[in-house]
N, C-alpha and C positions, 0 to 999 in steps of 0.2 A: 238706563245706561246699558250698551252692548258690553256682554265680557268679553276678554281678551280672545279667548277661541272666538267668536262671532266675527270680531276685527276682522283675525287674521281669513276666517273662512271669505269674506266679503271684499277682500283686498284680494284674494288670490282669486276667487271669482271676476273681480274685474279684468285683473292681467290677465288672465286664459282670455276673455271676449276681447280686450284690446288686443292682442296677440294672433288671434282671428280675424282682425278688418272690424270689431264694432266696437260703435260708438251709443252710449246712452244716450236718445230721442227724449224731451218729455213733450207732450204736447197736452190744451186745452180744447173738448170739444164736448159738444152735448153728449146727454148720456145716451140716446139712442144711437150715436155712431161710434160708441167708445168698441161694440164688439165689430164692425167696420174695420177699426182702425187696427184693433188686434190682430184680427184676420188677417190683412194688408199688412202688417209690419212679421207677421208669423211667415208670410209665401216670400215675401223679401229677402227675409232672412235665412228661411232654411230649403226651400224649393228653386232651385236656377230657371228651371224650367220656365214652369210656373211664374217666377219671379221677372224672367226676359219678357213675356208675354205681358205682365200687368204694369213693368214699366213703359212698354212702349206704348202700350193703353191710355195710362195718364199721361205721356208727355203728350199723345196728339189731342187728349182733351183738354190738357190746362196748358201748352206751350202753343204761342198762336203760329202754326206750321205753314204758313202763308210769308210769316219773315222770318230766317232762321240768321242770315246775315248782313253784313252790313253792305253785300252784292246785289243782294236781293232788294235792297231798298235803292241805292244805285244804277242796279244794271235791270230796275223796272221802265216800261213805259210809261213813265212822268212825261211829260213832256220839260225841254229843257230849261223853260222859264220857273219850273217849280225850284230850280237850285241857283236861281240868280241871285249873286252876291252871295251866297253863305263860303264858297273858296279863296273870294278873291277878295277877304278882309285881311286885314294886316296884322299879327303875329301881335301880342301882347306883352310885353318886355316889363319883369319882374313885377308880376300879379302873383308870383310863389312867395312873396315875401311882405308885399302890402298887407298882409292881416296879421302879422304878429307883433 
């Protein structure tokens, strides 16, 4: 059991970090990427710099930067039979209330 000074030291530790913009992250991953992840959430957190450069790093490796919108999936060279029929269905009238 934490005594009463621990409490209050671990309560006022979280206000000051939610107070700053953070949120407690936990996450699950092998042990050899655990100092990976440290690293990574250390330049996130305390380097801007650093921290712009390595997010835009991950989003163009794990966000597919080929579709970002829903123009870009529209306003591609499909040709126009790839979207026959899917606009010109008719409107589904009280499907918000059929499942309860």
């Amino acid at each position: 059991m934490a005594t009463n000074s621990q409490k209050k030291a671990s309560r006022t530790h979280r206000r000051r970090a939610a107070a700053r913009g953070l949120v407690r992250v936990e996450v699950q991953a092998a042990k050899v990427d655990s100092g990976l992840i440290r690293a990574l959430a250390e330049t996130l957190r305390g380097e801007p710099n650093r921290a712009r450069t390595v997010r835009s790093t991950l989003e163009r490796a794990l966000i597919d930067p080929e579709v970002t919108t829903a123009f870009d999936v529209f306003g591609s060279d499909l040709p126009d039979e790839a979207f026959a029929g899917i606009f010109d269905q008719p409107r589904q009238k009280g499907w918000r209330g059929a499942g309860l």
